[in-house]
N, C-alpha and C positions, 0 to 999 in steps of 0.2 A: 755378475759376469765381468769376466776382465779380457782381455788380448789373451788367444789360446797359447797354450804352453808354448811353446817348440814352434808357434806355426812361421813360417816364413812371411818377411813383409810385404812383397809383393802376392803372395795369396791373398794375405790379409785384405790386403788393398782390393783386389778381386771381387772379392766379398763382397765387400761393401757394396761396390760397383754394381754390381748383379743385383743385389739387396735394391740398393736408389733406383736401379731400374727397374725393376719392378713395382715398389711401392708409387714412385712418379706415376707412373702409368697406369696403376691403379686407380690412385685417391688425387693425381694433379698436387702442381706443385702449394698451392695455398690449404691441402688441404691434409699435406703431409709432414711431420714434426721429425727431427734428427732422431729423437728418440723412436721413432718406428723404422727409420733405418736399420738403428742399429740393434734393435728388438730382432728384425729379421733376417740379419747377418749374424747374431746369434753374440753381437759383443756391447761394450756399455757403452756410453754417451761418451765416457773419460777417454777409453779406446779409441772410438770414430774420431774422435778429436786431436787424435795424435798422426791420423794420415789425412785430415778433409777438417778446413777450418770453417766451413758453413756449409748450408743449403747449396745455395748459389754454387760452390764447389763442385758438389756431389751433385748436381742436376748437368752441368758441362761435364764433367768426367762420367757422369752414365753415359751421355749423349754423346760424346766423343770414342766411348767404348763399345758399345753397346748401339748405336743409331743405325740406322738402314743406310749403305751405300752400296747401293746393286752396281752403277757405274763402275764406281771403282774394281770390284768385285768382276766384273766381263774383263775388265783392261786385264786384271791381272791374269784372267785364265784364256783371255783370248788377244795376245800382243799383236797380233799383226795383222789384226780387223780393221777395217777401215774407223772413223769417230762413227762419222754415220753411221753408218749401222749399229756402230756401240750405243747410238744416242736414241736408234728408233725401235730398238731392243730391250731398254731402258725405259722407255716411254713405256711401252706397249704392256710391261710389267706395271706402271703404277697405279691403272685403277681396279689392280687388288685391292681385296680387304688386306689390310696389314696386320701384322701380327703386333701385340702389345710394345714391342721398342720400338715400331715406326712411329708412334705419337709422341714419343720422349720428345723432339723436334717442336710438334706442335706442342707441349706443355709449357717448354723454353720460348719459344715464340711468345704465349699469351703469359708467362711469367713475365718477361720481358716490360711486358707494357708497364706494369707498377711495381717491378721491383728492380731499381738501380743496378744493383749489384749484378741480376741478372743480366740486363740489355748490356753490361759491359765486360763480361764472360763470352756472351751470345755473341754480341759484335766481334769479338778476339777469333768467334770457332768460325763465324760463318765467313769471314775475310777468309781464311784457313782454305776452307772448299770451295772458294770463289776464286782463290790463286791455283789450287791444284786442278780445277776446270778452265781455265783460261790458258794452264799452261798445258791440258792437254789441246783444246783447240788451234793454241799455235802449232802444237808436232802434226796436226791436221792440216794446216794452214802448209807447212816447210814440206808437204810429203805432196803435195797436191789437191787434197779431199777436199778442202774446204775456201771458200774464195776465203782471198787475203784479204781483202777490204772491208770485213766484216770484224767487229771489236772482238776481241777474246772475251775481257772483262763483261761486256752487252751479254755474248752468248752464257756466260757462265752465271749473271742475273736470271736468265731467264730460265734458264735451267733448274736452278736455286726454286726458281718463283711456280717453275709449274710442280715441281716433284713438293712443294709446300700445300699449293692450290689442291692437288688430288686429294692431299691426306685428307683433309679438311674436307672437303665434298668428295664424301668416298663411294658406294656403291647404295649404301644404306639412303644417303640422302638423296642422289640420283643418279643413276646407273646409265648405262650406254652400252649398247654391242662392240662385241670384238672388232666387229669388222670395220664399225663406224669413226670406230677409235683408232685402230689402225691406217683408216686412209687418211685421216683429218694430220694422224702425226708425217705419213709417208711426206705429203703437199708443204708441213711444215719444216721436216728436216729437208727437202729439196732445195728450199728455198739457202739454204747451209751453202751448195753448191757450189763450186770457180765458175762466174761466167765466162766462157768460152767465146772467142773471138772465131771470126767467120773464117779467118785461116786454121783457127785449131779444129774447130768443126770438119771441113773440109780435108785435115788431116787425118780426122780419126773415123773418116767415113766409111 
């Protein structure tokens, strides 16, 4: 099997992509070889090699293609929502079960720990969503929603840190009601809040 005739390179590339993410997610990054990538994108080692120079590669580019971003995903289809709400909307979503590319994330994670290549890919993507959460917090921040005094950078950690946390203790290992879930994040995101001085108070009374 070689690169398909005629096909287009960015198909191509597609491919593969879908391929990596699915096998990841399957067999985990330690336990999956280039050559089953390309087995089930249907081209040869020599091929995948001509758009994805390693593992490490093709585990960020599934994960960059293919990974769960619900957030982003509300922003785009709801602009003029407050963050909050974006964020407790967001929340209230994550302790579904996930479907097989939510774990791409966590394969990258515990790849991470013993393989170089990876934590220095990993580190490249999660900066990446760590700026584009900080920089929505500030338009939070410039619009009113959100006190100013609170880090951008902090809130987008922590964001980072719980949508990881769920994956990983998902429903299977221990579960929680809707409801319970939903007021623990309500008290959390409030806390997001501008504290309001005794004359704003009295203004908006």
């Amino acid at each position: 099997m070689g690169r398909t005739v005629g096909a287009n390179a960015e198909d191509t590339r597609r491919r593969l992509l879908r391929a990596a993410a699915d096998v990841f997610a399957a067999r985990g990054y330690d336990g999956t070889r280039v050559a089953d990538i390309a087995r089930a994108a249907g081209l040869s080692n020599g091929a995948l090699y001509c758009y994805f120079a390693s593992r490490a590669e093709l585990l960020i580019g599934a994960l960059r293609t293919h990974g769960r971003r619900p957030l982003e995903e509300l922003v785009a289809r709801f602009p003029t929502r407050s963050v909050a709400d974006l964020l407790l909307q967001t929340g209230a979503a994550l302790r579904r079960r996930p479907d097989p590319d939510g774990f791409l994330a966590v394969e990258a994670l515990i790849a991470a720990r013993h393989h170089g290549e990876v934590a220095t890919a990993l580190r490249d993507y999660i900066r990446e969503r760590a700026d584009w959460l900080a920089s929505l917090v500030r338009d939070g921040q410039a619009r009113g929603e959100l006190d100013p005094a609170l880090s951008p950078q902090a809130v987008a950690h922590f964001c980072l840190a719980l949508a990881a946390g769920t994956t990983l203790i998902g429903p299977d290992l221990h579960d929680v009601g809707d409801e319970e879930w939903t007021e623990i994040l309500i008290r959390v995101v409030s806390c997001l809040d501008p504290v309001r001085t005794g004359e704003e108070i009295g203004t908006h009374a």
